[in-house]
C-alpha positions as YAML, in Angstrom:
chain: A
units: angstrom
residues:
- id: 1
  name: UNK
  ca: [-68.35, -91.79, -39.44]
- id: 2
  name: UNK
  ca: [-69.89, -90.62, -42.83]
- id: 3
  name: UNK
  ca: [-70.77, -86.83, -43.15]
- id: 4
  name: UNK
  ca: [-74.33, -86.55, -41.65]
- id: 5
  name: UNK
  ca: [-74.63, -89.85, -39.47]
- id: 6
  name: UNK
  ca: [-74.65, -88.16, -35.83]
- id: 7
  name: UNK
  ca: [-74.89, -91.58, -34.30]
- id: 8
  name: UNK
  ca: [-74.23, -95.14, -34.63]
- id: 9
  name: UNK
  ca: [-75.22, -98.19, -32.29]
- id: 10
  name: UNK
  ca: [-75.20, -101.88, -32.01]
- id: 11
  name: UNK
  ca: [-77.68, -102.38, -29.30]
- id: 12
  name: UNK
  ca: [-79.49, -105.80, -28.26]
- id: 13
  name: UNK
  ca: [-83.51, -106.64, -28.50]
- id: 14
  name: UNK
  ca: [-84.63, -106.52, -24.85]
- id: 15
  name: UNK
  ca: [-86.87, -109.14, -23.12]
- id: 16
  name: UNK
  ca: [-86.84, -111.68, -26.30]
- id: 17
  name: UNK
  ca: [-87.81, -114.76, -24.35]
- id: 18
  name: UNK
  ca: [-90.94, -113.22, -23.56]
- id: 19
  name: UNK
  ca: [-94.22, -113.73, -25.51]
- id: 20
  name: UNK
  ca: [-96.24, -110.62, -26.81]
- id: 21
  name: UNK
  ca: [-99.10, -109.53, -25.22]
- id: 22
  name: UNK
  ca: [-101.81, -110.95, -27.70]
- id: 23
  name: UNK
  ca: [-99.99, -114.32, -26.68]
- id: 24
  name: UNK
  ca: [-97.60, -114.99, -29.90]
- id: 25
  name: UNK
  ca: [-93.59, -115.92, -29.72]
- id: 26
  name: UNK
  ca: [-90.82, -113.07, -29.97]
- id: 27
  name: UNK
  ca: [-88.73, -116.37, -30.22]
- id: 28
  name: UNK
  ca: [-91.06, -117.23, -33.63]
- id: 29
  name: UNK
  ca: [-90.22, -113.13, -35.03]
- id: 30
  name: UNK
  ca: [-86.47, -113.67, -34.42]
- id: 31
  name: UNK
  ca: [-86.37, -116.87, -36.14]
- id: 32
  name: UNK
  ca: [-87.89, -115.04, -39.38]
- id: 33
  name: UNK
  ca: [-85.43, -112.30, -39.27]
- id: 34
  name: UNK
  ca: [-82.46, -111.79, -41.70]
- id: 35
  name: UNK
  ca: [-79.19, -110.22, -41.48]
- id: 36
  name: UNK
  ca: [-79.66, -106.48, -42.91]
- id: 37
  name: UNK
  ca: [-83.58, -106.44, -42.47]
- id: 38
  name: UNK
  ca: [-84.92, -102.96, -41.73]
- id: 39
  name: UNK
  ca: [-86.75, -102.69, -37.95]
- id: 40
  name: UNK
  ca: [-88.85, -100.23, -37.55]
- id: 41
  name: UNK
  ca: [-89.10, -98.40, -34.26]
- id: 42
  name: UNK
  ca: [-92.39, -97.83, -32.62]
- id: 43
  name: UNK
  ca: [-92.97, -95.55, -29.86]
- id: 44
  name: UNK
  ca: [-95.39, -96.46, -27.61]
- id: 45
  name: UNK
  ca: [-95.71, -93.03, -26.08]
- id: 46
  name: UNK
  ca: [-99.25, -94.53, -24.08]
- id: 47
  name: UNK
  ca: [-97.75, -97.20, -22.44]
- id: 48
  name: UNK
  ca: [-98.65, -96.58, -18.65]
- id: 49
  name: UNK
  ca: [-95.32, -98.37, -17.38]
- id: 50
  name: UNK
  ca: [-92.95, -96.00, -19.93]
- id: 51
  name: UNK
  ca: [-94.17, -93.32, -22.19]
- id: 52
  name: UNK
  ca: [-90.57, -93.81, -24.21]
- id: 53
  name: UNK
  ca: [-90.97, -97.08, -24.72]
- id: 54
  name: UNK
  ca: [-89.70, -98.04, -27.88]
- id: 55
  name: UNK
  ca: [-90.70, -101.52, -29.84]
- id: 56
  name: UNK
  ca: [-88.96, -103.30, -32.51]
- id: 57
  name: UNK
  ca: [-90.80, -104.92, -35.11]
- id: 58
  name: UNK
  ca: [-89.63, -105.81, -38.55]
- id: 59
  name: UNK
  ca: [-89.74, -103.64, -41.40]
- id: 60
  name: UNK
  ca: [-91.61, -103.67, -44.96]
- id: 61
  name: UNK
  ca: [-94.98, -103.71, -43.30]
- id: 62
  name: UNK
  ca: [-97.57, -101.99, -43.62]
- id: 63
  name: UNK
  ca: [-98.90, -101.91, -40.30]
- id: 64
  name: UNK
  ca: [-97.23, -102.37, -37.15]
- id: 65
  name: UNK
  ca: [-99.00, -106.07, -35.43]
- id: 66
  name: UNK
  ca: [-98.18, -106.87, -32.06]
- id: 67
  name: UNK
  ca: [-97.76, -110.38, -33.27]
- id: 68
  name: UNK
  ca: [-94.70, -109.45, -35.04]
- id: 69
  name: UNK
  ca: [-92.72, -107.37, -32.29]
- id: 70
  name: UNK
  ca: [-89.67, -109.07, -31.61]
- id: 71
  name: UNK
  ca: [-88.80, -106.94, -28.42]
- id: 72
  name: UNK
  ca: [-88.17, -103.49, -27.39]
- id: 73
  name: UNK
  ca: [-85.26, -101.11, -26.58]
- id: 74
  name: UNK
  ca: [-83.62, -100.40, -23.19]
- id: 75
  name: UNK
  ca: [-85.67, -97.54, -21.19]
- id: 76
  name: UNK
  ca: [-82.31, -95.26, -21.55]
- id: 77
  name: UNK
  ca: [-81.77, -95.74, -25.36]
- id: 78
  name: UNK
  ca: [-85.36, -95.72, -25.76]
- id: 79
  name: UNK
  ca: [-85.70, -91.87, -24.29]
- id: 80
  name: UNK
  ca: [-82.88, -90.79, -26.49]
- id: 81
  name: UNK
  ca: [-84.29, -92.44, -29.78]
- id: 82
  name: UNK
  ca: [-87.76, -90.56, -28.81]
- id: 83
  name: UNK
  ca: [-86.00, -87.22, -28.58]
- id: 84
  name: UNK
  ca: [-83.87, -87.84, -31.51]
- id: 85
  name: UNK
  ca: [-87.23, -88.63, -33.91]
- id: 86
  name: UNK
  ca: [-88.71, -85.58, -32.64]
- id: 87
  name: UNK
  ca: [-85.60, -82.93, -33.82]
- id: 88
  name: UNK
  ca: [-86.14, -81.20, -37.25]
- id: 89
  name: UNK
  ca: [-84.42, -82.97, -39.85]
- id: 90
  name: UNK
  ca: [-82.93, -85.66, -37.76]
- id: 91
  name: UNK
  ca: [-83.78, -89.13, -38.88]
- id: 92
  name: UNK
  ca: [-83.32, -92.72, -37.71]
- id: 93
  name: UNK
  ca: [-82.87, -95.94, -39.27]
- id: 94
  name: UNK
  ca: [-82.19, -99.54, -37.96]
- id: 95
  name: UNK
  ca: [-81.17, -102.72, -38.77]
- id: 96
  name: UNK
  ca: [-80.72, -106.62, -38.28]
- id: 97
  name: UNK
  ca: [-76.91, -106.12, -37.40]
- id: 98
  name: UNK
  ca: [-77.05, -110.07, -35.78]
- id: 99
  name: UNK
  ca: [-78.90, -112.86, -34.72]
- id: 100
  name: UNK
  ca: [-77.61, -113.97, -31.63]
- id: 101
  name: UNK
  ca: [-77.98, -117.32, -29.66]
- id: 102
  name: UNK
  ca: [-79.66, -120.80, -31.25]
- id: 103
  name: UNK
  ca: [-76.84, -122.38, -29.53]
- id: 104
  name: UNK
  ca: [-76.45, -125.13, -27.29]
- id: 105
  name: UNK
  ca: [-74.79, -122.91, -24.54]
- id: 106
  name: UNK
  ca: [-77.65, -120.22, -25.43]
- id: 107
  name: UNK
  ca: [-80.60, -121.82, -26.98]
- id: 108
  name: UNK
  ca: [-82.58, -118.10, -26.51]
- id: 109
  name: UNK
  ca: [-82.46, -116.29, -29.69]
- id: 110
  name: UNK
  ca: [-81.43, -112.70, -29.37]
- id: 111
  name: UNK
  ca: [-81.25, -109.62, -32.08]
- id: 112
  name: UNK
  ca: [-78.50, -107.28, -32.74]
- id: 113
  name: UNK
  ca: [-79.55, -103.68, -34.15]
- id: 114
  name: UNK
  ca: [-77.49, -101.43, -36.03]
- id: 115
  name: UNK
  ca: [-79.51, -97.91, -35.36]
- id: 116
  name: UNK
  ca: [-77.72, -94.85, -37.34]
- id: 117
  name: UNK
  ca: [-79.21, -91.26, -36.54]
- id: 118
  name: UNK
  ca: [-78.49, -89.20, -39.16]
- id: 119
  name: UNK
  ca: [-79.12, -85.48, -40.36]
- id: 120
  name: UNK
  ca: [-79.87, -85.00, -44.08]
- id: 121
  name: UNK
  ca: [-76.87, -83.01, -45.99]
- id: 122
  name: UNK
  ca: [-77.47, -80.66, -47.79]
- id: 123
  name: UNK
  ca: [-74.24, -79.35, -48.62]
...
């Protein structure tokens, strides 16, 4: 690992088969996506089921739209990244690592995420 990255993960979009809440296709997000593509990470911290809850939706927007989540991180994962983003000087960034599936044995489409936590050097 490079001086400064404290982490580095490849984990999957979670529950990508199912449609957002205002009705529109994870499915149709994925299919948009692009190898290297910047996600950005949105903590839902009022989210009655899970205050971690973390949701994925791509980056180089403006505004986060529920239209264009593409899925959400595992509870676990999801309490770490929340206590990462909130330690001085740590910072995260993720990534389009793969699109997975579009397949005849797995028509789904999935997402691969590169997430690196990092700490700023200032050496």
């Amino acid at each position: 690992m490079r001086p400064g990255i404290l982490r580095n993960l490849k984990p999957k979009s979670l529950e990508v088969s199912f449609d957002n809440i205002d009705g529109s296709s994870r499915q149709e997000g994925i299919k948009r996506l692009k190898v290297g593509q910047k996600i950005r990470l949105a903590w839902g911290k009022n989210n009655p089921h899970d205050p971690n809850a973390v949701l994925l939706f791509p980056g180089g927007t403006d505004k986060v739209n529920m239209k264009n989540c593409i899925g959400h991180l595992n509870a676990s994962l999801a309490a770490d990244v929340v206590n990462w983003a909130t330690i001085n000087d740590w910072y995260i960034y993720a990534e389009v690592a793969e699109i997975l599936g579009g397949t005849d044995e797995c028509e789904t489409l999935g997402c691969l995420l590169e997430i690196t936590v990092y700490k700023e050097n200032n050496e």
